[in-house]
N, C-alpha and C positions, 0 to 999 in steps of 0.2 A: 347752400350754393345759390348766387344769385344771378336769376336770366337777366338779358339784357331786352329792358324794357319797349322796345321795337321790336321786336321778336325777329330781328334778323342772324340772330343765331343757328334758325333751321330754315333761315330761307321763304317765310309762309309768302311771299308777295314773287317768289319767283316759281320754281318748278312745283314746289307741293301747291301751289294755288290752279296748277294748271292741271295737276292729277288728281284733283278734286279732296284733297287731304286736309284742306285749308274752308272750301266753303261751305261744310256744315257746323263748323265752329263759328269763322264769321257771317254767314248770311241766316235768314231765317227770323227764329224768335228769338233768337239771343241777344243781349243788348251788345252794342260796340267794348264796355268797361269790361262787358262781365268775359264776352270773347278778347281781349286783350290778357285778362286774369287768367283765363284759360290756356291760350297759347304758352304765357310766363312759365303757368306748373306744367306742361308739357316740357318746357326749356329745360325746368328745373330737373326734372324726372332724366330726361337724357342724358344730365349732366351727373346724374347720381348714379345713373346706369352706368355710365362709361367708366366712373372711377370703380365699380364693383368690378367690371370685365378685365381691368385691368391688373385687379386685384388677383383675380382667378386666375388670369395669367403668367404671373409672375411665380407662380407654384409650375408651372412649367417649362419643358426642354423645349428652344427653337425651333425643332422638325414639330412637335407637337402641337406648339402656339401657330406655325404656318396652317395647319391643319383643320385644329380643331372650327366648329360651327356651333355656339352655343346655340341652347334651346329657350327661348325668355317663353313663361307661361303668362298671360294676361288674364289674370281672374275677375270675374264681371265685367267684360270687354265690353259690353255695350253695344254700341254700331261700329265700335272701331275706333273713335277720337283720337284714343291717347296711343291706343299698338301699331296702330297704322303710321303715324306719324314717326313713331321707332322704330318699326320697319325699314323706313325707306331711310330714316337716322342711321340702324344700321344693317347695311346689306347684308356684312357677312354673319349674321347671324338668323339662327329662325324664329318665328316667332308665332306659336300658337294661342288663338283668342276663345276663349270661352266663357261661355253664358250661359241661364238656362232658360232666356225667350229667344223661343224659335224667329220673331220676329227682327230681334237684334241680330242674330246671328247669321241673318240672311241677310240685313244691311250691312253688315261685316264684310262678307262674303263678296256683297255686289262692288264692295267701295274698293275692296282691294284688288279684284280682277278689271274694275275700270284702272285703276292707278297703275296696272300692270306690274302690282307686286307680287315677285314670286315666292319669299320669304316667310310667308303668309300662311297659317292653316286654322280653321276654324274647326268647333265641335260647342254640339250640343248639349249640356250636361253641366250639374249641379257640381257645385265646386267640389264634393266630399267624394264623387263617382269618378274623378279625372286619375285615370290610372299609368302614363305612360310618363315615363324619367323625365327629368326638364334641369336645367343649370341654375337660373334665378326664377324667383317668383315675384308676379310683380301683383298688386291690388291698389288701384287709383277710386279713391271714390266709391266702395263696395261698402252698401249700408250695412249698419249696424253690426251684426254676430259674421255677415258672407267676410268681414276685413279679420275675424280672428280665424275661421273654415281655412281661407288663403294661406294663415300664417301657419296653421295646422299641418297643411299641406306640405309647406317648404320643412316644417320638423319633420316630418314623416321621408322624404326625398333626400334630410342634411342639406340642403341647398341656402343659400345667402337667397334673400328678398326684399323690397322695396313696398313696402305700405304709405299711402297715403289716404288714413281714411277720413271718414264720412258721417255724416249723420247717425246719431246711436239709438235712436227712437225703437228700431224694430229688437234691439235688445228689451224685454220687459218680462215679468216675472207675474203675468195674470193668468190667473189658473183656467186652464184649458187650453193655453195657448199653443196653438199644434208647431210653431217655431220649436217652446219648450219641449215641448214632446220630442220633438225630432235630434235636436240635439244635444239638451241636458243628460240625455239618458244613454249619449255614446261619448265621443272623444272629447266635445268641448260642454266644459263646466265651467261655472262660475262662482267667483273670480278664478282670473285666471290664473294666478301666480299663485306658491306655497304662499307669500311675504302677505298677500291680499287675505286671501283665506283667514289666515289667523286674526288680520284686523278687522274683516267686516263680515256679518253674516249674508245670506244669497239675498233675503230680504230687502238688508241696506245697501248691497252691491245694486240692485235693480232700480233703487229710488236714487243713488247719483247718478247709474245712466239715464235716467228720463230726466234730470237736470242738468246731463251734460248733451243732454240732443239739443245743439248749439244751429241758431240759424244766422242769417249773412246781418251785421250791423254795421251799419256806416254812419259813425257819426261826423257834426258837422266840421269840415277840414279849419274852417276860421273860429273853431271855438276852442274857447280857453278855461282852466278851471274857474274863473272868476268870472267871467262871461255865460258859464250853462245855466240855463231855468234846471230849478229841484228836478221837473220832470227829465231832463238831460240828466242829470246829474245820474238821478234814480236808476236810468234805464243804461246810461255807461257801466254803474256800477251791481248792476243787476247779470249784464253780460260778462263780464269778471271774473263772475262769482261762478257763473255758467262754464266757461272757460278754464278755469280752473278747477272744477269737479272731471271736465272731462280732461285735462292732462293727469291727475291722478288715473282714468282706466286707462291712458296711453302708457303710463310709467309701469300698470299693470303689467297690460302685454308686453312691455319690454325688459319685464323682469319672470316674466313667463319663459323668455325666449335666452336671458341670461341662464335660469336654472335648465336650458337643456343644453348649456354649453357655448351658445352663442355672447358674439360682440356686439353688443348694440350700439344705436347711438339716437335719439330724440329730438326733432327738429318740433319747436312750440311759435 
């Protein structure tokens, strides 16, 4: 789904800029590109939301659809960016944000009682401890192993979710690593999927994620294949190659989440 690139789809230049939902994205240390980029996958997210709610709706009777309030869970909410913004996207639903720094979660907490959202409920706690029902799960940006925890979660609930992850670097496989400890030895293993397993050991699963911990590349908009220095050349196709290890662990988890019955679908 594509936002429209003004971000006047959710309005950032009128009410959410005046309920303060808008100026920690644009103002501050974030650049103008990278807060435009931001606002877009916000768009995009809401726009993914809404075809899901609709989805869920359409399994229901009219008295029920008038009725029901879904619960969207926002796993590693942060200060808020992306739930806050959904929030107020949409009213009639609620929407709880969790995290496990107490200090995001009080800037959560601050941003949505300035913005006067009532929709809103925040909690403290590591994605695996969140115990109470929810309709979708959502994870924007949840580094490395916290974007498959999320995805855990929604198995565990049967609920439909929205992933958009992140960085995969704090996935890694060195011995002592108390991530591993913590989760290798309960519900999430690696790889994630039967399909994965069979083709790669835990070994060779940990050395594609640390080449698929992909960072931001821009390369130059007026250059051409016959125009790049080798070094351009190298470095496009070094990112590629990067890119492409890490949609292989996305195909993973999304073939994790087909053998426990779900619909997927893979946006690269």
């Amino acid at each position: 789904v594509q936002a429209d690139p003004g971000g006047e789809y959710v309005g950032w230049k009128g009410k959410m800029k005046k309920r303060g939902l808008h100026s920690e994205i644009n103002n501050g240390s974030v650049p103008p590109e990278r807060a435009r980029k931001k606002r877009c996958q916000i768009e995009n997210v809401a726009a993914v939301l809404r075809y899901v709610l609709d989805c869920l709706r359409r399994g229901m009777d009219t008295k029920e659809q008038s009725r029901k309030r879904f619960r969207i869970m926002d796993f590693g909410c942060g200060s808020g960016n992306v739930g806050l913004a959904l929030a107020w996207l949409f009213p009639n639903c609620d929407f709880v944000l969790v995290d496990n720094r107490k200090r995001s979660v009080e800037l959560a907490q601050e941003r949505a009682i300035r913005a006067g959202l009532r929709n809103v409920e925040t909690q403290l706690a590591d994605i695996m401890h969140v115990e109470c029902s929810f309709d979708v799960g959502l994870a924007v940006h949840a580094c490395g192993d916290a974007t498959d925890l999320s995805q855990l979660q929604c198995f565990k609930f049967n609920v439909p979710y929205i992933l958009v992850p992140c960085c995969m670097g704090k996935i890694n496989g060195k011995k002592g690593s108390k991530r591993i400890e913590r989760f290798e030895s309960r519900e999430l293993k690696h790889p994630r999927s039967i399909w994965m397993k069979r083709e790669l050991k835990l070994e060779r699963y940990f050395e594609l994620a640390k080449l698929a911990d992909l960072h931001s590349y821009n390369p130059k908009t007026s250059a051409t294949p016959h125009s790049e220095t080798e070094e351009e050349v190298s470095t496009r196709k070094h990112h590629e190659y990067r890119r492409l290890c890490k949609a292989v662990l996305e195909c993973d988890r999304n073939q994790a989440a087909f053998e426990e019955g779900y619909s997927v679908y893979l946006g690269l």
